[in-house]
N, C-alpha and C positions, 0 to 999 in steps of 0.2 A: 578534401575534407575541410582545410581549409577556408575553401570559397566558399563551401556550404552553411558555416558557423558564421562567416559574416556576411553572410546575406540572412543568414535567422536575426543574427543581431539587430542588423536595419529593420526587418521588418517591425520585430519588437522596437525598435524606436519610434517611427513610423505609427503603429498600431497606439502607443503609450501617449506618446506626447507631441505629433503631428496635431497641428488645428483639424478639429472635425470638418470643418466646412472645406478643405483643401483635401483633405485625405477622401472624401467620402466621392469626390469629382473624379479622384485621380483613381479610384478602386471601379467607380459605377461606369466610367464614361463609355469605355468600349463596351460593355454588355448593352447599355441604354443605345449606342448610336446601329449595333446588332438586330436588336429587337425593336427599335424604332423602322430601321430597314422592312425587316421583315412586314411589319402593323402596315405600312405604307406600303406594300407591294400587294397584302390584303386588301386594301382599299382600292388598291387602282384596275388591282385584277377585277373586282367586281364592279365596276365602272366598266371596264372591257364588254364583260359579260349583259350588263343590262343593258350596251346599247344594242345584241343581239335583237332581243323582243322582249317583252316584260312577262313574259311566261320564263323566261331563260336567269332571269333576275329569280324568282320566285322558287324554280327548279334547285339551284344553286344553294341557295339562303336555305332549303330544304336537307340541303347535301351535306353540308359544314359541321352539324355537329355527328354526323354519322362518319365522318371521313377521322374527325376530331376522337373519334374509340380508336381508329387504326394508330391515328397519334398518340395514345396514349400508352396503347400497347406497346410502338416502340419505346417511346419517353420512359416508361417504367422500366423496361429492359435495358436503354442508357443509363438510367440512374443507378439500378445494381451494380451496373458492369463498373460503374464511376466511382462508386461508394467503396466496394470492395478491391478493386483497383488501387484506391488511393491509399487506404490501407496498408495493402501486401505492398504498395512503394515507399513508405516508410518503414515496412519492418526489415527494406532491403532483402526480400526475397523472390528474385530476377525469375527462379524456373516456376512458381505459382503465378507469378505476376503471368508470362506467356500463356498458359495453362487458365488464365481468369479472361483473356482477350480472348483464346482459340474458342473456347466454350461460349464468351458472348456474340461471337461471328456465327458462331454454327446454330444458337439460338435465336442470331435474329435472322437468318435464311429460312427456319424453323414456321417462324413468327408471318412470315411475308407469306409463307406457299399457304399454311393455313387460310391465312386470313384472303389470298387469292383466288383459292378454291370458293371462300364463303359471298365474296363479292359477285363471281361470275354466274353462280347460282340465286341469290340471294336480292338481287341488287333491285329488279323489277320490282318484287315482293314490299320491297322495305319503301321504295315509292308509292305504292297503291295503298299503304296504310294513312297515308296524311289525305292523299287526294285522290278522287274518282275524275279528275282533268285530265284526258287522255294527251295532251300537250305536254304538260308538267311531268308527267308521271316519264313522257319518252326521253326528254330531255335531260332530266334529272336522272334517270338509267344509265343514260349515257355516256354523263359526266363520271358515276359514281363506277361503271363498270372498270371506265378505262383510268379513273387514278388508284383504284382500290387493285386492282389486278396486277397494275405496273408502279404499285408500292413500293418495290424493291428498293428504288432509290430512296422514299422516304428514310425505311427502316434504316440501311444501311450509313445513311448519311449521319442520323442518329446518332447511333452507336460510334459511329468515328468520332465524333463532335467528345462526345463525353471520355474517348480514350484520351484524347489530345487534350482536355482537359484535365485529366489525370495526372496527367506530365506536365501541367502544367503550361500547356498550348494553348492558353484563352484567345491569344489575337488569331491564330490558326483556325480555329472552333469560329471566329468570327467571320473570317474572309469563307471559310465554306458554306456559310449559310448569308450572308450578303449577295456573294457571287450566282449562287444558285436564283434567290430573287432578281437578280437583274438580268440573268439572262433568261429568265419567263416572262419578264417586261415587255424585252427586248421582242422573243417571239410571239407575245399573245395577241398585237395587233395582226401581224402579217398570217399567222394562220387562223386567227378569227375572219378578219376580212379581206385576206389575202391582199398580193401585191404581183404587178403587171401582170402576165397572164398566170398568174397562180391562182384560182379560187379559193376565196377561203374558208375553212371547217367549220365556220360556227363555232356551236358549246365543245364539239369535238376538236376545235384546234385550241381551245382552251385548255381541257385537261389534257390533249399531248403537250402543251406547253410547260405545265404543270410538271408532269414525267419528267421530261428534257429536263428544267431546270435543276429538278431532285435525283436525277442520274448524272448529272456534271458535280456536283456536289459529293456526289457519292464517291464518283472516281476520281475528285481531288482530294478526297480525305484518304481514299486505298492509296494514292501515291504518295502523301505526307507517311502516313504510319508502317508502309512498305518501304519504300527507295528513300526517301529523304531524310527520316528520323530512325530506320528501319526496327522500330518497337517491335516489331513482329517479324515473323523469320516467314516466306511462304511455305518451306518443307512441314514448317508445324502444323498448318494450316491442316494437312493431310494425316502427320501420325497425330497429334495430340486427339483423344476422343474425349468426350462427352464424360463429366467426372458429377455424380448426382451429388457429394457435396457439394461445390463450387456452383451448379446448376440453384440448390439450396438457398446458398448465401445470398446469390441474385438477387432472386423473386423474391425473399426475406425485404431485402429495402426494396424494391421496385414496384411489388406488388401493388402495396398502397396506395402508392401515386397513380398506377392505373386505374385502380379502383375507384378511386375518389370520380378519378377524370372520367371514367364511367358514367359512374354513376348521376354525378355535372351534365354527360352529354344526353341521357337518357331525361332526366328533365329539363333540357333542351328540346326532346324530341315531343314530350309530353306538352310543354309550354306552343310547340308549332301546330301541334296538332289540336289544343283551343283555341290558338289562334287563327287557325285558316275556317275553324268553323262558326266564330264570331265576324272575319270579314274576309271577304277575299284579299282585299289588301294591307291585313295587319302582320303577317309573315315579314312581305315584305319593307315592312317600317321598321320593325322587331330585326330583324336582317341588317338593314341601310344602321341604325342604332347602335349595335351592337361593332361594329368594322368603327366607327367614327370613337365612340366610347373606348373606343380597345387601345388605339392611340397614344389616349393621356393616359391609360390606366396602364402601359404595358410598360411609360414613361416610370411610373412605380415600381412595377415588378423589375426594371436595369435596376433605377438607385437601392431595392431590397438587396441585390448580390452584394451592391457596397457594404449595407447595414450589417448582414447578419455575420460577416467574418469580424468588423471594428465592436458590435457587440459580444458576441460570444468571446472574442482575444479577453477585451477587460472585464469580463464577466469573470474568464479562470484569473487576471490578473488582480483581482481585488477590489478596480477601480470603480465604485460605485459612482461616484459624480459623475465621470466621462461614459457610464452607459446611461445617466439616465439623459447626459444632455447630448448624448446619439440619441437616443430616440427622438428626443425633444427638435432634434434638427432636423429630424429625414418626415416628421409628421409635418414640422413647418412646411419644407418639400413639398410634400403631399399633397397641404392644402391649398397652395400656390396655383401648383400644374392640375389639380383639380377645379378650382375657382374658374382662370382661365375658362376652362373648357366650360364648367357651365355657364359662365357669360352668352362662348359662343350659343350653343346650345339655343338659347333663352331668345338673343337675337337676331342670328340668320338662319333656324331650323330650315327655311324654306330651301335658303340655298343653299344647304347641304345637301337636303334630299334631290335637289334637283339637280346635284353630280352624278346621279344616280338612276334616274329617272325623268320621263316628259310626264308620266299619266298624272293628272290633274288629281286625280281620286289620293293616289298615294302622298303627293303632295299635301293636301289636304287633311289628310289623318295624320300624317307625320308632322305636322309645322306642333299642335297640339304635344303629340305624344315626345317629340325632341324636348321641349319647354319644360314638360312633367318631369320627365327620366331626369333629364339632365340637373333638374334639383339633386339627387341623390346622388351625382358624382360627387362631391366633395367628401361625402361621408363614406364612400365606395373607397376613395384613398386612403384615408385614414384605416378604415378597416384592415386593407393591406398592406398598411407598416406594422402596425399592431398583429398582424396574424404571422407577419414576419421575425416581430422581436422574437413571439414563443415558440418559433424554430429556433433561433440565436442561445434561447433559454435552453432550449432541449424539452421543452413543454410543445411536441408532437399534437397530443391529445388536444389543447387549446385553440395549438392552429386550426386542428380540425375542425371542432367545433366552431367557429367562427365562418370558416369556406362555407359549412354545411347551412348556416343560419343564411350567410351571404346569397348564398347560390338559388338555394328549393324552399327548405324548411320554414320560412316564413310567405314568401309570394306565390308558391305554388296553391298551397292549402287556400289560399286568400283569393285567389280567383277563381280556383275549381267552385268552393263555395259561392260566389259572389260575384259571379260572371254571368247567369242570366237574370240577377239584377241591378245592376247596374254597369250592364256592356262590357266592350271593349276597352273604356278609361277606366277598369278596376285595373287593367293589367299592369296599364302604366303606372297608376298610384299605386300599387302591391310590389314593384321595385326601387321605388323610394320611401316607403315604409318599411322592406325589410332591411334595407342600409341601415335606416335611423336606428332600430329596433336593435340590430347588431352591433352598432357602435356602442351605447349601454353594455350589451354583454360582454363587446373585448373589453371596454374599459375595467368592468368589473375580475372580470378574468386578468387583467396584466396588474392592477391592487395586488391580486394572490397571487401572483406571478412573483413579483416584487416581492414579496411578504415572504414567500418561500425561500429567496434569494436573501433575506434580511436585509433587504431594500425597503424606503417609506419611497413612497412615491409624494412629488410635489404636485 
């Protein structure tokens, strides 16, 4: 008890009167070097995969936001199991706490057969809606069959991540999802292209790659929360059943988040599908784009974990100055590791694309559309500090509002209308116009944010 009061106390020290610029490194850095891991295993995976063929490229970049609902599915499920979790472990109540784990295990094995069943069925179907490419359409089946059916690891690995984070296990939640990326590095050449006399699987030794890494992950997080930390008893595993409150309180927080990411991925899917029918190779630019962009942008979402605990602490502690000159720090951030990036952008689009690809075609739309896009990252970071304070706030509804401007609500409507008049570069400029367009609106929204708070904003 003890030890417990003076670790609050330091934190509260820490939290109060630590320099921002020190504390916010020291909160962010293992989440940022996590998720930076990850962003760069995405990029090099699909480097893997286009030097297959450039239909296999195409297939792929078609696959991602449809794969990105199963992630969502679980991510929501983590996040109940995490939220309510973290709760029952400050009210110190040990037999709900179990009883909150055995129900989110049982729900995400739930979650996996479902969604198992819909891929092995489903999976052809949901290819033949973007392309009549009898290439694409096999390829991308392929891929989608065998990661969506042997999800299992996704789901479950998930869910561990967010237990161990309950407890308080962030650098644990870290090494399970590093480790798992590097060793689908590790195998994505040799069963792509195999080695000595191994043939190798193509797009198919891709996504078993994929599996493997997300089933090692899986069964490092079963042996952290079983044998090593043993949070969970396995006898429970068997008696504790299925309790429709505690099922409740889950989907209560989780649900959201799924939903949103849904809803995100579905106009992903809508955005691929003007896309492929304004060029055969704007998928794949919009694709190669979006993996390079995710990088610096995901470089944001580490430093947001720092933000929104040093915000919301001095938000209940009083401290008006030091939340607003958190904010004022982490949007400097922002615009830093965003600049950067659209320099690059502006300057080597070509040899960007061309990690990615030899086709001459693709290169050529992409040098263009890199240049465009990449104007609107700076405002794209910014936007994601700002949609982060009004979680820090407790203003939910703002963040939302902002993801949703971000996302669809403004460049979707802008090209559906305005795409067989002026092409394929509506699309581009219709994602640096709804950044600009959004930043106005968070701005105007974190004024009332402030305002609500009895904050002026400077």
């Amino acid at each position: 008890m003890e030890e417990d009061v003076a670790n609050n106390k330091n934190i509260s020290i820490d939290m109060e009167n630590m320099k921002i610029s020190k504390l916010a490194w020291k909160i962010s850095l293992p989440m940022i070097i996590s998720m930076l891991s990850i962003a760069l295993y995405g990029i090099i995976d699909t480097i893997f995969v286009s030097k297959i063929e450039q239909n296999a490229l195409t297939a792929i970049i078609l696959v991602y936001p449809m794969y990105n609902i199963i992630t969502a599915i679980a991510l929501g499920l983590g996040i109940g199991v995490n939220s309510l979790l973290s709760r029952t472990l400050g009210e110190k109540n040990s037999e709900k706490c179990q009883k909150i784990i055995i129900n989110g295990l049982k729900l995400t094995i739930i979650s996996w057969m479902v969604i198992a069943v819909f891929c092995a069925i489903f999976s052809e179907k949901l290819m033949c809606f973007f392309t009549d490419n009898y290439k694409i359409v096999s390829l991308g089946t392929i891929y989608f069959k065998i990661t969506g059916i042997l999800s299992i690891g996704s789901f479950f690995q998930i869910t561990y991540e967010k237990i161990l984070e309950a407890h308080g296990k962030t650098k644990d939640s870290m090494i399970i999802q590093i480790s798992g990326a590097v060793i689908n590095l590790v195998l994505d050449p040799i069963l792509i292209f195999g080695i000595y006399n191994f043939n190798g699987l193509g797009i198919s030794g891709a996504a078993i790659a994929t599996v493997i890494g997300q089933c090692f992950g899986m069964l490092y997080g079963f042996y952290l929360i079983v044998f090593r930390y043993k949070i969970v008893m396995l006898r429970d595993i068997i008696t504790i059943k299925l309790e429709e409150s505690i099922v409740k309180q889950i989907y209560q927080v989780g649900l959201p988040t799924t939903m949103l990411e849904i809803v995100t991925s579905m106009a992903i899917l809508v955005l691929n599908k003007v896309l492929i029918e304004l060029s055969d190779y704007a998928v794949d630019v919009w694709g190669i784009y979006q993996k390079i962009q995710k990088f610096f942008l995901i470089t944001i979402y580490g430093l947001n974990y720092g933000m929104i605990p040093i915000v919301g602490y001095n938000v209940g502690a009083k401290k008006q100055g030091r939340v607003k000159e958190t904010i004022r720090y982490f949007i400097k951030l922002a615009i830093i590791i965003t600049f950067i990036g659209t320099i690059i952008f502006v300057i080597f689009p070509n040899k960007l694309i061309g990690w990615f690809t030899d086709s001459q075609e693709v290169i050529d739309l992409g040098t263009d559309a890199l240049r465009i896009m990449g104007i609107g990252l700076v405002f794209g970071g910014v936007n994601l500090v700002i949609s982060a304070t009004f979680q820090s706030f407790g203003e939910g509804n703002y963040s939302l509002i902002v993801t949703l401007f971000r996302k669809f609500l403004i460049s979707l409507p802008l090209i559906l209308l305005l795409k067989n008049i002026f092409g394929i570069h509506i699309v581009w400029w219709a994602m640096v116009f709804s950044e600009v367009i959004t930043i106005i609106i968070s701005i105007i929204l974190l004024k009332k944010a402030l305002k609500k708070l009895n904050f002026t904003s400077n």
